[in-house]
C-alpha positions, 0 to 999 in steps of 0.5 A, a space after each residue: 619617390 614617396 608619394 604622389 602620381 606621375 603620370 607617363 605617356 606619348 613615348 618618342 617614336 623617333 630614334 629612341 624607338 618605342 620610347 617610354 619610361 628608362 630608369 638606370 640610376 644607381 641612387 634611388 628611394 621608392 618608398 610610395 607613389 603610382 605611376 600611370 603608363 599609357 600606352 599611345 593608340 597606334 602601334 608604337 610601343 611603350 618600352 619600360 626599362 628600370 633597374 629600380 624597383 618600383 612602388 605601384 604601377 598601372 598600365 593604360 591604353 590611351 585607344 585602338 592600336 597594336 602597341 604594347 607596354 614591352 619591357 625590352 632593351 631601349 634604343 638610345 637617341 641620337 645625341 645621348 651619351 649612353 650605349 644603345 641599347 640599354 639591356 632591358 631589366 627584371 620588373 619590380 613592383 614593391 605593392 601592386 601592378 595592374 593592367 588597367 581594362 580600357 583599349 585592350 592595353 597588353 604587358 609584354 615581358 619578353 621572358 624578363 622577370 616580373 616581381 611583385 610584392 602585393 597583388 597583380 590584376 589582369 582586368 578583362 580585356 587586357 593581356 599579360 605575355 611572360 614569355 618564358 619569364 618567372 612570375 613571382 609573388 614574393 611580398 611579406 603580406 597577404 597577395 592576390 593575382 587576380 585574373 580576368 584578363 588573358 595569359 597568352 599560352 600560359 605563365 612560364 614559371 611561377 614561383 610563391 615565395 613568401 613567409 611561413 602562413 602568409 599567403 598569396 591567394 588566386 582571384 579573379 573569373 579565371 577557372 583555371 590557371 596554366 603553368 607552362 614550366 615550373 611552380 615553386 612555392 616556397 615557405 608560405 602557402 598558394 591557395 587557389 581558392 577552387 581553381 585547377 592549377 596545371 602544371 607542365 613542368 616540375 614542382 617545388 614545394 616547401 610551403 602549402 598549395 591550398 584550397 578547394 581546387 587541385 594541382 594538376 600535372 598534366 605535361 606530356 613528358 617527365 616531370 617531378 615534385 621536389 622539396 624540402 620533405 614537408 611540402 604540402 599540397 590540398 589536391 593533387 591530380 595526375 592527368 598523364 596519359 603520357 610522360 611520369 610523375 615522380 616524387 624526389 622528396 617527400 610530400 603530404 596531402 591535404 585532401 585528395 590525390 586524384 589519379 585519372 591517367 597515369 601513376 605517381 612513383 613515389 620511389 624511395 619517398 614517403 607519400 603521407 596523407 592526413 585523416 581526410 586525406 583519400 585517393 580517387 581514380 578521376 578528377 571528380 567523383 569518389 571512385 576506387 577502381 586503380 590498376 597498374 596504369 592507374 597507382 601510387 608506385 614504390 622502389 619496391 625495397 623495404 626502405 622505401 618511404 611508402 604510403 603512411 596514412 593517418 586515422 581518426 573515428 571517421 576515417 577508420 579504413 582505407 585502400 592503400 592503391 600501391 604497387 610496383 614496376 607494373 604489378 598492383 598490389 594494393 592493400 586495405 586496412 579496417 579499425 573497427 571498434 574504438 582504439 583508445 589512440 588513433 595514429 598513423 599506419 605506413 605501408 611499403 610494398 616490396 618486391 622480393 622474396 621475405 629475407 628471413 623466410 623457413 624455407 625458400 620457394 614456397 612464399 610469395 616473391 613479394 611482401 607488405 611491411 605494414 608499421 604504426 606510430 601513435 596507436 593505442 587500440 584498447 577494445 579496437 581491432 585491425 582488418 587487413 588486405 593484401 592483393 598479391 601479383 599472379 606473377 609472384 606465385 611460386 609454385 613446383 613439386 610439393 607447392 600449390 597456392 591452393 595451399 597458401 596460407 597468410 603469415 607476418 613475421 614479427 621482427 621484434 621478437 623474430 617470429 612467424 605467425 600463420 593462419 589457414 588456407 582460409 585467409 588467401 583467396 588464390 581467385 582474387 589472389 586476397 590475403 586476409 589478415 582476420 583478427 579473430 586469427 592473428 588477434 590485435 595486430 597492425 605491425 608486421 611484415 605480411 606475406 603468404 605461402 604453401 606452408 609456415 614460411 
């Protein structure tokens, strides 16, 4: 077929039950053309059967009535020599399908796959039921899935995958799209141009979930964002009042992650975010208030991947919402002035005593291990925080935290540098690394204690 317009309608009803289009053939050429599949008005079925891709396909409804276009195994009429039935087949549309308004006609996967390498319309009044099917976009070029129609309960799996910057674009009324299992997106980039995706299931991410909306886990149960390391997403949003979110592999963020209920353990991973990239306690607004419920959560081990957070002259701060188990620990970094070269700085909380303290149990049984990449201050000087657990206070004869001081050790040169009891405030349990004590200073491994630990 390499052009032209068949057009398909009035199944058989007989023993062929809820015929319709079969096309088995091992020798074929599809190349262009439409095919119109029209759904009778009764409630007989229109059943689609290929094992040949096809070009593209619309699907009608000729009035009103209960059938379906089903893709199912088809019943053999009596007098064919072929088995009965046929198993029924993956759809696959190599340009576009649509479901056309008119009569409510309604697409009815079966849990059987649905491919396609353009775009796909759900009109308004017409339904598309996946079943526990994989809806994939996986053309060469620009897609849209346009959806003004109905998903009955949701897509199953949705998996993107398409060339490196090429994109597949969610269109239509729809404010939203539900995924009832697992996203995929490999390679080329998901923009849902302003629309919530979310997400029951797992993610897979090596391409760039865009746009001016957000990726929403929202399951009740666990579930985890995978990938290559490099994937890319513009808004990420935890809406868990139930259930875990975990990273097991890197990811960079775009624009927002927004915690609303519940925390993102990010493990052993690196959780990396762009200059515009912030951290929100809701799914709209631009609130700070995080606990431990509310955080990004580490493996606690100084190998750890950690937040690594990338500055520029208009992003020059920002609040580190970190911890681990259920201690947070948050810690806060402040540039003023003007550094010659701006850069990444990456934090890890750690949960243990420093190894290479002077004396043991007098420091807190915890640390930050605080490294830069790219910065060169010049005149510009670095402002830090660190929120200690109440619980990582050692304290007995001789010791107080009352008389803690700040201190880094500088693995470099294998020394201690300390301030006063000035820069631990033991009533918000701050440590404040001041620059007009420690000087210019973003790389160390920051920790308080009695005396010089």
């Amino acid at each position: 077929m390499s052009g032209g317009t068949l057009n398909i309608a009035n199944p058989e009803t007989g023993t062929a039950v809820d015929g319709g289009l079969l096309l088995g053939c091992s020798n074929f050429n599809v190349t262009n053309g439409t095919i119109n599949l029209t759904i009778p008005a009764s409630s007989a079925n229109f059943t689609l059967n290929s094992s040949v891709p096809l070009f593209n396909v619309n699907i009608n409804k000729a009035g009103a009535g209960s059938g379906k276009l089903i893709l199912q195994n088809q019943v053999i009429g009596a007098g064919i020599s072929l088995s009965s039935p046929i198993v029924a087949q993956p759809l696959v549309i190599n340009q576009d399908l649509v479901i056309v308004t008119g009569n409510n006609p309604a697409l009815q996967a079966n849990d059987n796959n649905v491919s396609v390498k353009r775009n796909f319309s759900i009109n308004v009044g017409t339904t598309y039921t996946p079943g526990n099917n994989t809806t994939i976009f996986n053309g060469t070029t620009t897609q849209y899935f346009t959806l003004n129609g109905t998903i009955t309960s949701g897509l199953y799996n949705l998996t993107i995958n398409k060339p490196l910057t090429v994109t597949c674009f969610l269109a239509g009324s729809a404010t939203s799209l539900t995924v009832l299992n697992d996203l995929t997106v490999l390679a080329g980039t998901f923009n849902n141009v302003a629309r919530e995706i979310k997400l029951s299931g797992n993610a897979f991410i090596t391409g760039l979930v865009n746009g001016l909306g957000s990726l929403t886990f929202d399951g009740t149960g666990a579930q985890t964002i995978g990938g290559n390391g490099v994937g890319r997403v513009a808004t990420l949003a935890i809406n868990k009042p139930l259930g875990t979110t975990t990273l097991v592999a890197s990811l960079q963020v775009e624009f927002a992650l927004r915690l609303k209920d519940g925390v993102l353990d990010i493990g052993l991973f690196t959780l990396n975010l762009t200059t515009n990239a912030r951290i929100y306690d809701a799914l709209t607004g631009t609130g700070t208030s995080f606990d431990n419920t509310k955080m990004v959560r580490t493996d606690g081990i100084s190998s750890a991947g950690g937040i690594r957070k990338r500055y520029n002259a208009t992003n020059p701060s920002f609040l580190y919402p970190l911890g681990t188990g259920l201690k947070y620990t948050p810690a806060y970094i402040n540039i003023t002035g003007s550094p010659t070269t701006y850069g990444y700085i990456n934090i890890r909380a750690v949960n243990s005593d420093h190894p290479i303290v002077t004396a043991s149990n007098q420091a807190l049984r915890y640390y930050w291990k605080t490294s830069s990449t790219g910065f060169v201050l010049g005149a510009a000087n670095v402002e830090h925080i660190y929120t200690y657990d109440e619980s990582d206070v050692v304290t007995g004869v001789g010791v107080d935290e009352t008389e803690y001081v700040a201190a880094y050790y500088q693995p470099f040169d294998v020394t201690w540098v300390s301030g006063g009891v000035t820069e631990v405030d033991e009533s918000t349990n701050e440590i404040f690394i001041d620059p007009n004590v420690f000087g210019q200073i973003i790389d160390g491994e920051f920790t308080a204690g009695d005396r010089d630990p």
